[in-house]
PLY file of the C-alpha trace (Angstrom):
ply
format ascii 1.0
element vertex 272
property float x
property float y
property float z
element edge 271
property int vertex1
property int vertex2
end_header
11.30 -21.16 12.28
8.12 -18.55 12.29
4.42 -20.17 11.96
4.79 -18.51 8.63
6.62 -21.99 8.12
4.92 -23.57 10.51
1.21 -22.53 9.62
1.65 -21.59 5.90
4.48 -23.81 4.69
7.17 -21.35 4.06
9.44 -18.21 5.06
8.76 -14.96 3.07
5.23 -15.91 2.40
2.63 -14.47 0.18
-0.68 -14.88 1.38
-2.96 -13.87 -1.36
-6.10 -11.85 -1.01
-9.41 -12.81 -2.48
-11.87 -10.36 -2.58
-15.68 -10.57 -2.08
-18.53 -8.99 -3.83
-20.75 -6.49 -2.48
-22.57 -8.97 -0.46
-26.06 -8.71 1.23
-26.83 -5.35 2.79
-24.06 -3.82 0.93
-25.38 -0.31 -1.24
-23.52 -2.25 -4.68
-24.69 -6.20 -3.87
-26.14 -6.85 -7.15
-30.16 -8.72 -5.94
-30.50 -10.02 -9.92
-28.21 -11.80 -9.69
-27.71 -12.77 -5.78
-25.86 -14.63 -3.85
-25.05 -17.91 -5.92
-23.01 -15.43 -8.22
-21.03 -13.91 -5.59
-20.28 -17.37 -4.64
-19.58 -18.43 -7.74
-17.32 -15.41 -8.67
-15.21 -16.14 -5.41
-14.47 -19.86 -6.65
-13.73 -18.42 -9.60
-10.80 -16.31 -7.99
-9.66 -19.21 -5.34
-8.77 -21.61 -8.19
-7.13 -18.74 -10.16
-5.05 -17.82 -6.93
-4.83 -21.41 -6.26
-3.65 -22.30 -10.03
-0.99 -19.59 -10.09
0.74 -20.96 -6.60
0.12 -19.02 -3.96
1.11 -20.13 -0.24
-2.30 -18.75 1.34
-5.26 -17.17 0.64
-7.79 -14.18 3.04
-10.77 -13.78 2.12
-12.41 -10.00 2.48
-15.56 -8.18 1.96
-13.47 -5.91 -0.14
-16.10 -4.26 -1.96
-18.14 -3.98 1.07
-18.24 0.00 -0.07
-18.11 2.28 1.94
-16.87 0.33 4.98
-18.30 -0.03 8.30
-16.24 -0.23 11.55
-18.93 -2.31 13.44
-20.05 -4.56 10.86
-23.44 -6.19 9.96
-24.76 -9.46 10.84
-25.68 -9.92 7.45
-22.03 -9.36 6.33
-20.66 -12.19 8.35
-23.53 -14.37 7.34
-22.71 -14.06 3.56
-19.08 -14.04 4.06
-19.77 -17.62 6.60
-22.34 -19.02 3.37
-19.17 -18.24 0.77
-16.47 -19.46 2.83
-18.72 -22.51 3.83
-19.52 -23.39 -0.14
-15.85 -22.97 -0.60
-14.38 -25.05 1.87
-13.81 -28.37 -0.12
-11.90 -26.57 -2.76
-9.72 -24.65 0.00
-6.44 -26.40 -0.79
-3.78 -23.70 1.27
-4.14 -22.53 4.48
-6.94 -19.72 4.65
-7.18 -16.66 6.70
-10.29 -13.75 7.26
-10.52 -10.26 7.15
-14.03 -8.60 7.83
-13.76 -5.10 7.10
-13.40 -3.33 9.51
-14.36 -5.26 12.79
-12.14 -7.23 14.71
-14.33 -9.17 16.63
-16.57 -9.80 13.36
-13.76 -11.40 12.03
-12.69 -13.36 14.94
-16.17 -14.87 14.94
-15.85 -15.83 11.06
-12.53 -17.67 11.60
-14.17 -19.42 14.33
-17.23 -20.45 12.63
-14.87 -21.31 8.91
-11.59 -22.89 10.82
-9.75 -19.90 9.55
-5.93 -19.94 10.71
-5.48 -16.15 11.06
-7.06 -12.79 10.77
-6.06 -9.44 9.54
-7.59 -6.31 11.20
-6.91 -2.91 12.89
-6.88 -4.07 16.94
-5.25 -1.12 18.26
-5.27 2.64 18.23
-7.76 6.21 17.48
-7.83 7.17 13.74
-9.08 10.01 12.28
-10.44 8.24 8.48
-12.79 8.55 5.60
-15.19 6.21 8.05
-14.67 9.02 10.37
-13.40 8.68 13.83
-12.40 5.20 14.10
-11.73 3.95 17.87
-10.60 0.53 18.93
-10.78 -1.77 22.30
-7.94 -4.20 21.89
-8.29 -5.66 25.46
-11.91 -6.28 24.60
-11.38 -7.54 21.23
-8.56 -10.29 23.10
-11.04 -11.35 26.10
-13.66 -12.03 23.02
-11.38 -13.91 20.88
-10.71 -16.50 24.00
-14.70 -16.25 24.71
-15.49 -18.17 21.49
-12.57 -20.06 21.52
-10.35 -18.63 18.58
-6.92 -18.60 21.13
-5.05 -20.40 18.44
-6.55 -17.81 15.45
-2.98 -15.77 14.67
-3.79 -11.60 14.66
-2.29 -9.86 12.07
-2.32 -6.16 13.01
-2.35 -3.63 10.90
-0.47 -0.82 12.58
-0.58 1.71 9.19
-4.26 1.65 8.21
-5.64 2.49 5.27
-7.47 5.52 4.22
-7.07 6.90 8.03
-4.30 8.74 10.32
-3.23 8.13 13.76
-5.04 10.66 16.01
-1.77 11.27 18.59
1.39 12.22 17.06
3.31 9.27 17.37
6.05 8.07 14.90
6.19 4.23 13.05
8.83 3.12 15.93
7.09 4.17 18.63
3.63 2.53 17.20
5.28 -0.78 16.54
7.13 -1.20 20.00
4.29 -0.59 21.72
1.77 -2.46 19.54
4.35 -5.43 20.40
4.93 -5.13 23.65
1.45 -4.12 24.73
-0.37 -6.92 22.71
1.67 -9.60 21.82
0.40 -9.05 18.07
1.53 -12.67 15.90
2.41 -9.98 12.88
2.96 -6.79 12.15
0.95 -5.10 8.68
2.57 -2.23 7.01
0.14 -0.42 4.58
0.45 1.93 1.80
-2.92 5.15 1.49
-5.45 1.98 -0.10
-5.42 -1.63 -1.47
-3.04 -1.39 -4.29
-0.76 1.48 -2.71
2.94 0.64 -2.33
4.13 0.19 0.55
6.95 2.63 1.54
9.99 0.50 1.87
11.24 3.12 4.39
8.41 2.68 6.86
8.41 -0.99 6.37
12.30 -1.23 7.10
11.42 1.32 9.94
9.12 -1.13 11.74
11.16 -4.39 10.89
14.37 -2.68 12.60
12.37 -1.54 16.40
11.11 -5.10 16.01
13.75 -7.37 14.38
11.55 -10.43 16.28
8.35 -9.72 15.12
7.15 -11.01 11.87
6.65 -7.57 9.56
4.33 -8.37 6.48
3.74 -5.64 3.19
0.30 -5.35 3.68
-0.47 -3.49 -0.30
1.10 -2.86 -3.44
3.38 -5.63 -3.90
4.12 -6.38 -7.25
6.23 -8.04 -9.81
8.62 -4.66 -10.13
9.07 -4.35 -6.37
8.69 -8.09 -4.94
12.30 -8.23 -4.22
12.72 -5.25 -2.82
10.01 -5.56 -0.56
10.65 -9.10 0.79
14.45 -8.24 0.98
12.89 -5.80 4.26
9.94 -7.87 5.06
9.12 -11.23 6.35
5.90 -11.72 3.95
3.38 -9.96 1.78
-0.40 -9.67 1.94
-1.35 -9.14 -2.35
-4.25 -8.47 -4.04
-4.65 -5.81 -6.34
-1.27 -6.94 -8.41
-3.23 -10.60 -9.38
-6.09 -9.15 -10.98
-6.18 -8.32 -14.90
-4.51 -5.28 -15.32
-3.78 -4.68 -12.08
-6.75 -3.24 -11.93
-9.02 -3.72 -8.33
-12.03 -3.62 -9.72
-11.45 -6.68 -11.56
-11.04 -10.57 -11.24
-7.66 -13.25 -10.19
-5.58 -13.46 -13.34
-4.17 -16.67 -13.12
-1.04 -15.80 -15.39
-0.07 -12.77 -13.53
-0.42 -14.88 -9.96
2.14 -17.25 -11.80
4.05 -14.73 -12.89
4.37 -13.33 -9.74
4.87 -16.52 -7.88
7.66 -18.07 -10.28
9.73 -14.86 -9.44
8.79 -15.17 -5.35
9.97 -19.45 -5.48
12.99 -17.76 -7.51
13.83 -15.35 -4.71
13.44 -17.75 -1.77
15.50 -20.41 -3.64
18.14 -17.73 -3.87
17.80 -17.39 0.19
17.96 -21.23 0.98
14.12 -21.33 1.90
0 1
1 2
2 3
3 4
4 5
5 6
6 7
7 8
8 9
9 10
10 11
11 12
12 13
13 14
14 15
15 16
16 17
17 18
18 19
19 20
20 21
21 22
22 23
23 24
24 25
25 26
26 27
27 28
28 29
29 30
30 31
31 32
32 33
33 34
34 35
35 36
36 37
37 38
38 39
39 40
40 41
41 42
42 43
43 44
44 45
45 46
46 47
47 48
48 49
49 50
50 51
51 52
52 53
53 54
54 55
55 56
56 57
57 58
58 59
59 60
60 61
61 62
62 63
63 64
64 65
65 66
66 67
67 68
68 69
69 70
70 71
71 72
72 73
73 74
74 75
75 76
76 77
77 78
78 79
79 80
80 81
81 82
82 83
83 84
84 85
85 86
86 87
87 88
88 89
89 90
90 91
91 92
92 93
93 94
94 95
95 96
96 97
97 98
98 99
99 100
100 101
101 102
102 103
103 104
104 105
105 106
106 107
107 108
108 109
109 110
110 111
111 112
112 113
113 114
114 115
115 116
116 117
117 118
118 119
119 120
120 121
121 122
122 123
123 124
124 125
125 126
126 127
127 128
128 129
129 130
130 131
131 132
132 133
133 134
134 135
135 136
136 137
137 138
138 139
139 140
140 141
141 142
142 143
143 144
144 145
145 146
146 147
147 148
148 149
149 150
150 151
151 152
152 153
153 154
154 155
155 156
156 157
157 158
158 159
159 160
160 161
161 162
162 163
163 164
164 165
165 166
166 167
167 168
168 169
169 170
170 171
171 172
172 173
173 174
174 175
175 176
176 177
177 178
178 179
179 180
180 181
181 182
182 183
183 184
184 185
185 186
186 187
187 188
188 189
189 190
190 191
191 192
192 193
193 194
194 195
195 196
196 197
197 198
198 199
199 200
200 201
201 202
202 203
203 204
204 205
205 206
206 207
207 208
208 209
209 210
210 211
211 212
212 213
213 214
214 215
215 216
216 217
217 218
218 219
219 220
220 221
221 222
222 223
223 224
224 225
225 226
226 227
227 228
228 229
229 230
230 231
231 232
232 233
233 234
234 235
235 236
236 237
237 238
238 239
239 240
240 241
241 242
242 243
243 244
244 245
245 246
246 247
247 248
248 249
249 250
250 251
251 252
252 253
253 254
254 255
255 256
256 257
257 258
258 259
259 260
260 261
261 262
262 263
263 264
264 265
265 266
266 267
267 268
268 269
269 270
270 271
């Protein structure tokens, strides 16, 4: 059994993402309408995520736009407010993703009781944020600083938008990612939220580290859902749930039941 069961409730799980509005401090947060409407906008999504079934839910500043890779006070503060508001209507385990700082987001699971975190903790990446460093060994001694030992770290070893500075190939990222920092799962990414996955990297990673929990980290959806969990252990979705499948827009509740009917269909077949 992986925490995934233990944590989460079940093998092959979808943890469903729901997305924040520009929030204070952000160039798109809309001031007319302020913060009581982002809040309001991200209950709005948690019951439609929580409606249509899904096993867990991580919240993001996802239309933080343009990101930042040492994040704002303010940014935590919001995301700590929404999160906070939220908490009573929280009814599957939650995780945090502040985008893009790792210790941000260590500090926001802390201060919420989140049970995991998603985030890029390792490597040098040439991106559209430009050149994008990391400390994981810092990021580690700070996470048992404030207490957050039992917080799982998702790492996302293909990030989005950005390119690996050294020439190094999938296999040799993931075994060292693994046996350098003990990372609790593995993320496999496709170019941007929404982007497939490429089944070949994903099986790639989940074959150099058959022990290691591998998760689809974008562009799961109801086409490819079987495929995709047939390689990996889990998915991370977001973009697929919305109307249309559109990112821009809101949780459609009857595409997230959709989606989930076929997932409880496909574990049933595998005796979870």
């Amino acid at each position: 059994m992986t925490w995934l069961k233990d944590i989460i409730g079940t093998e092959k799980a979808i943890i469903a993402m729901c997305h924040l509005l520009p929030l204070p401090g952000d160039p798109y947060f809309n001031k007319e309408k302020g913060m009581d409407y982002v809040v309001e906008m991200a209950r709005k999504d948690l019951k439609a995520l929580q409606d249509g079934g899904v096993d867990a839910v991580m919240f993001s500043n996802e239309f933080s736009l343009p990101y930042l890779t040492e994040v704002k006070t303010e940014t935590v503060a919001a995301m700590a407010r929404i999160i906070g508001e939220l908490i009573v209507d929280i009814k599957v385990p939650f995780g945090v993703n502040v985008l893009w700082d790792a210790k941000k987001s260590l500090d926001l699971a802390a201060a919420t009781g989140a049970k995991f975190v998603r985030e890029i903790f390792t490597g040098v990446y040439a991106s559209d944020f430009g050149t994008w460093n990391t400390n994981v060994g810092d990021t580690i001694r700070h996470q048992y600083r404030i207490g957050a030992e039992d917080v799982k770290l998702l790492f996302n070893i293909v990030p989005e938008a950005a390119k690996y500075l050294a020439n190094r190939d999938i296999e040799s990222i993931a075994k060292s990612t693994v046996f350098n920092n003990r990372p609790d799962a593995l993320c496999v990414s496709g170019l941007t939220a929404g982007s497939q996955t490429d089944t070949e990297i994903l099986s790639r990673v989940k074959d150099i580290v058959p022990e290691k929990i591998v998760l689809a980290n974008t562009g799961v959806r109801l086409s490819n859902l079987e495929e995709q969990l047939s390689i990996a252990d889990g998915a991370v979705v977001g973009t697929t749930f919305k109307y249309d499948g559109k990112f821009e827009n809101h949780v459609d509740v009857r595409r997230v039941k959709e989606f989930m009917d076929k997932v409880k269909g496909f574990r049933n077949n595998l005796n979870l």
